[in-house]
C-alpha positions in Angstrom: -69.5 -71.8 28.0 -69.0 -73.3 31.6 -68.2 -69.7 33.8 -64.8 -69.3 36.0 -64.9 -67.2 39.1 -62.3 -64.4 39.5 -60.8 -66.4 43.0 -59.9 -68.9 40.7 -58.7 -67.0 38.1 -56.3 -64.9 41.0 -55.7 -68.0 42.1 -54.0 -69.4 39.3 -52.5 -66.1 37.5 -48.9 -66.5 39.2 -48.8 -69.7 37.8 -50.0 -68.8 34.5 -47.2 -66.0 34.3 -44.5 -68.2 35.0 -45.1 -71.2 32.8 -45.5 -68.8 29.7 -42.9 -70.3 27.2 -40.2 -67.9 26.8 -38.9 -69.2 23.4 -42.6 -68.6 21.9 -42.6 -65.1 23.5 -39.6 -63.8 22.2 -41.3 -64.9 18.8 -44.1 -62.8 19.6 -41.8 -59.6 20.7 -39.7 -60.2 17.5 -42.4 -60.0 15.1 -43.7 -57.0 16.2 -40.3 -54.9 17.6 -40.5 -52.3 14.6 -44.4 -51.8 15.3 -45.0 -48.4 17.2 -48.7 -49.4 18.3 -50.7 -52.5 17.7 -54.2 -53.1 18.1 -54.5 -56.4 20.2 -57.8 -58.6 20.7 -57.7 -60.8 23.4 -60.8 -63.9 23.4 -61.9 -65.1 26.4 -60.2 -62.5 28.7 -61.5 -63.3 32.2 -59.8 -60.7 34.5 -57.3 -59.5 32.0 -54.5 -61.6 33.1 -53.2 -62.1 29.2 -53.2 -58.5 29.2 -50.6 -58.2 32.3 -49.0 -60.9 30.9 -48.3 -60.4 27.4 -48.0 -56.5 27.2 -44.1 -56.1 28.0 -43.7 -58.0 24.7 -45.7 -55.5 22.6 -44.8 -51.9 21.5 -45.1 -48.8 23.6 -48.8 -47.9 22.3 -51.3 -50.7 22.7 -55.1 -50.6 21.9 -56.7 -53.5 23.3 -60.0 -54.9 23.3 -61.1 -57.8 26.0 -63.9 -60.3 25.2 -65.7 -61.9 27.6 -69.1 -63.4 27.5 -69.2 -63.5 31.5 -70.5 -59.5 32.3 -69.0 -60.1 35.6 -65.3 -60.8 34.5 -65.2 -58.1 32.1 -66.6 -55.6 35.7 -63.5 -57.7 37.4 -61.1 -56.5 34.6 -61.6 -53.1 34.6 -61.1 -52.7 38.4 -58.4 -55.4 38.2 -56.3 -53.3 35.3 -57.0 -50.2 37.0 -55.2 -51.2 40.1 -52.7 -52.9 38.3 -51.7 -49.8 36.4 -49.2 -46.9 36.8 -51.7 -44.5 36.0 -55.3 -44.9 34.6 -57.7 -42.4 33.4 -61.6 -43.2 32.3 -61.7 -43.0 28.0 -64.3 -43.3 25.5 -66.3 -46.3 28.3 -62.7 -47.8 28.3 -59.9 -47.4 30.2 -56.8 -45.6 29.3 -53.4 -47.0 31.3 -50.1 -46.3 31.8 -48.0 -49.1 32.7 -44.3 -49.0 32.4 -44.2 -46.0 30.2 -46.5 -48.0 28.0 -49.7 -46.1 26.7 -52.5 -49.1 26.6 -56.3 -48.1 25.7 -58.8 -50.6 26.8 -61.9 -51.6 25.7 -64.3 -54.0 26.9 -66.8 -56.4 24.5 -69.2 -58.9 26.0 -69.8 -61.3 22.9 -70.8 -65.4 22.9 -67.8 -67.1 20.8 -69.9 -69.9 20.4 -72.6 -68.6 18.7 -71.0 -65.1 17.3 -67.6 -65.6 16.3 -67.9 -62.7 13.8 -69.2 -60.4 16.2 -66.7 -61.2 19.1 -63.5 -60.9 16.2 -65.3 -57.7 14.8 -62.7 -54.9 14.2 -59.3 -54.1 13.1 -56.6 -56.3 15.4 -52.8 -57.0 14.3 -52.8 -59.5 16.9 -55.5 -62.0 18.3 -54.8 -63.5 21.8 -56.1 -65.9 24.3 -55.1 -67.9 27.8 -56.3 -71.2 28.5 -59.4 -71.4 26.1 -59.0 -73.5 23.3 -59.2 -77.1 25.2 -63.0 -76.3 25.8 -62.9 -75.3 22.4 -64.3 -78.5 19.5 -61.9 -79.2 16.8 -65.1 -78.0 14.4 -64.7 -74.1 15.9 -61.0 -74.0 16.1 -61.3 -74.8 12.6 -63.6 -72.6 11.9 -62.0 -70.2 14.2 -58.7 -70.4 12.2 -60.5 -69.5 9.0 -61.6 -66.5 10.9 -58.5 -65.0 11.6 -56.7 -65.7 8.9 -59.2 -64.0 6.8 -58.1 -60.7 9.2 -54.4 -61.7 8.5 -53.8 -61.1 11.7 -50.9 -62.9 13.8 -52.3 -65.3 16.4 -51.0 -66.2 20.2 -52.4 -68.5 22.6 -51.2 -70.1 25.9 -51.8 -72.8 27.8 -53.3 -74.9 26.3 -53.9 -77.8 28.1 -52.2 -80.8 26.8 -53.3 -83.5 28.9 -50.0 -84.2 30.9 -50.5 -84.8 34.4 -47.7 -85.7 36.9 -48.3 -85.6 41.0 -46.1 -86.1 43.8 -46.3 -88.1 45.5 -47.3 -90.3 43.0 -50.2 -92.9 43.2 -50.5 -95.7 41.2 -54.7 -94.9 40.3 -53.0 -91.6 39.0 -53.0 -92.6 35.3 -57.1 -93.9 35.8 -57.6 -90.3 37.2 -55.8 -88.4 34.3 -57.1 -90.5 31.5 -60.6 -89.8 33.2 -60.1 -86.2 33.5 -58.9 -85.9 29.9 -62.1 -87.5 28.8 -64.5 -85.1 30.6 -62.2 -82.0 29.7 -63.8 -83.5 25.9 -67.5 -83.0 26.7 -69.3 -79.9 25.7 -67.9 -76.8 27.2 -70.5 -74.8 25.5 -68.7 -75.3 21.6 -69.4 -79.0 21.2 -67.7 -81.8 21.9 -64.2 -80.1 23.3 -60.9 -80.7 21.5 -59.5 -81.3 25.1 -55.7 -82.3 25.7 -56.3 -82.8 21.4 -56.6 -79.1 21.2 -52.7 -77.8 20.5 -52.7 -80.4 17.5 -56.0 -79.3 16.5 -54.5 -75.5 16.6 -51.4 -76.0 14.3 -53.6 -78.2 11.8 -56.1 -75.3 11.7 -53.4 -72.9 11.2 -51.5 -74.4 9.0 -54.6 -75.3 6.4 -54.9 -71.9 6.3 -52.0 -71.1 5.3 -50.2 -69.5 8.6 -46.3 -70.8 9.9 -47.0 -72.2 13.0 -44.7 -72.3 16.4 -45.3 -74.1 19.3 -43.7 -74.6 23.0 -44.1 -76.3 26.0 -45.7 -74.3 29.0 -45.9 -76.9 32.3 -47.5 -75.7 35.5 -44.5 -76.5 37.8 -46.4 -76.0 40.7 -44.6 -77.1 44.1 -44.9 -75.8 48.0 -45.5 -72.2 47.3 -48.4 -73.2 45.2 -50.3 -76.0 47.8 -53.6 -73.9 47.5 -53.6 -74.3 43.5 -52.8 -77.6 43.7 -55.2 -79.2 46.5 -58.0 -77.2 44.2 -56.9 -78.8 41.0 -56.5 -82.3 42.9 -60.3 -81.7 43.8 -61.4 -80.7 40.5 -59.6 -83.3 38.8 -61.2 -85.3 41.1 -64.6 -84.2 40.5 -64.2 -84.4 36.9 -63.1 -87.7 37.0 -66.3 -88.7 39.0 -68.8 -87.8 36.6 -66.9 -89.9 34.0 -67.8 -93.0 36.1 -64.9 -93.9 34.5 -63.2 -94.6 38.6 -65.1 -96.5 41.3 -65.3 -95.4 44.4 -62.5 -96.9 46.5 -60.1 -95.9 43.7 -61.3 -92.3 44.0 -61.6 -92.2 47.8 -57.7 -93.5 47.9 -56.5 -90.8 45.4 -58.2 -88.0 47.0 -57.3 -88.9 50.7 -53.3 -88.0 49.8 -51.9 -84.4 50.3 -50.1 -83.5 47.3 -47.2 -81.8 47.1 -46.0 -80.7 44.3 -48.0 -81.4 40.4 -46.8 -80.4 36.9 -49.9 -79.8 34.3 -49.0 -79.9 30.7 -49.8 -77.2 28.8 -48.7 -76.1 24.8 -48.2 -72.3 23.8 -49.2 -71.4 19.8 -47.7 -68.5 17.8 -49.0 -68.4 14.5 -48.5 -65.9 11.7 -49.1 -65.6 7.8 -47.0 -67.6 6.0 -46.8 -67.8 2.0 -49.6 -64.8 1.3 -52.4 -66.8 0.4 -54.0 -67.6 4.0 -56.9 -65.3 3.0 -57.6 -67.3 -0.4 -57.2 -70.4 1.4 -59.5 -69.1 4.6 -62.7 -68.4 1.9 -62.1 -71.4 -0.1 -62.1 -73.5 3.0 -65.5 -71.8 4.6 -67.3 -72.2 0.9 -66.9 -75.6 0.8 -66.5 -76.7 4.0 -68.8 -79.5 5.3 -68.8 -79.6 9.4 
């Protein structure tokens, strides 16, 4: 799976807390509001950002576990929770924080999603989490990936998603060329197969739902404007970039739209909250993996 450096990932954390949709997080905090711990696993957890993120909406005793197939994010997590923290304290190879008077045990799982799904969802988890993952994800392994969990019953939340929506000011007319050439490199293989893309929040609630689970969803924009001009210039670049190996843009096209200082951008993104629905997720989970085809 293609790697992401922890500048970028600080980079773009403020931005990824704010455009968290609030109506599909007070779904989240409802479901579990009677729940005195919960055991969370979080896929894909770079620096631990959907830990900071997400835990204020959980109960007062949290048990954690953060997957990462990078060895270097998960070393970049456990010194970037243990400054973030009230208080932390060394347990069991993990970390134990305070934070808020919550009590939140942390442990740390290097695992390939790609090519061991089991082993990276191995475990007891009420809840299973990830940020910004399942657009590199193929519509094959979020399938399959949905079958997964609902087999565990467990309750499902993702954020931002990428949804393909790109809008910069000031705006240029070779901005639709760049964005419809972006959205087809974000579909090459990510390290899953061919990626599900700005297709992935569809692909989500169709897994979901064939597997029996009630599905929300909400819109989560980056709204980034003048506070944000280092996050945007670098996504202006790596759009750029992307849309360059495409050869989807000639050069004079390209050269125009990267020679204009942007800003202000909004990137669509989709939020997904997903929880058993009518009891028989499980059933339908093994009878769609027995006969299943893909």
């Amino acid at each position: 799976m293609t790697g992401f450096s922890p500048d970028w990932l600080a980079l773009r954390e403020p931005a990824d807390h704010r455009a968290r949709n609030a109506g599909i997080a007070n779904m989240v905090q409802a479901r579990f509001a009677t729940r005195d711990h919960l055991a969370v696993l979080d896929l894909g957890c770079g620096t631990g950002s959907n830990l900071r993120a997400t835990y204020a909406l959980l109960p007062a005793r949290q048990s954690w576990t953060l997957v990462d197939y990078d060895p270097a994010l998960l070393h970049a997590a456990r010194s970037t929770l243990a400054r973030w923290a009230d208080k932390v304290e060394i347990a069991n190879h993990g970390l134990s924080l305070i934070k808020d008077r919550r009590q939140i045990t942390v442990t740390f799982r290097q695992a390939d999603l790609a090519a061991d799904l089991d082993g990276a969802l191995a475990g007891d988890a009420d809840l299973i989490t990830a940020s910004a993952l399942f657009d590199l994800c193929s519509a094959e392994f979020i399938r399959r990936f949905a079958r997964a969990v609902a087999k565990k019953r467990a309750a499902f939340y993702t954020v931002l998603t990428y949804n393909g929506i790109q809008k910069w000011t000031p705006r240029q007319p070779s901005d639709q060329a760049i964005a419809q050439a972006f959205n087809q490199h974000q579909m090459s293989d990510k390290g899953f197969g061919p990626s599900a893309g700005p297709m992935a929040p569809s692909e989500l609630a169709d897994g979901f739902q064939s597997s029996g689970y009630i599905v929300s969803e909400g819109e989560s924009p980056w709204i980034l404007g003048a506070n944000d001009a280092q996050l945007v210039s670098e996504l202006a670049e790596g759009k750029a970039r992307a849309a360059v190996e495409t050869g989807q843009v000639d050069a004079k096209t390209l050269a125009a739209w990267t020679s204009v200082r942007r800003a202000a951008a909004e990137i669509g993104h989709t939020d997904t909250f997903a929880v058993p629905g009518d009891g028989r997720a499980g059933d339908i989970a093994d009878s769609d993996e027995d006969g299943d085809e893909d």
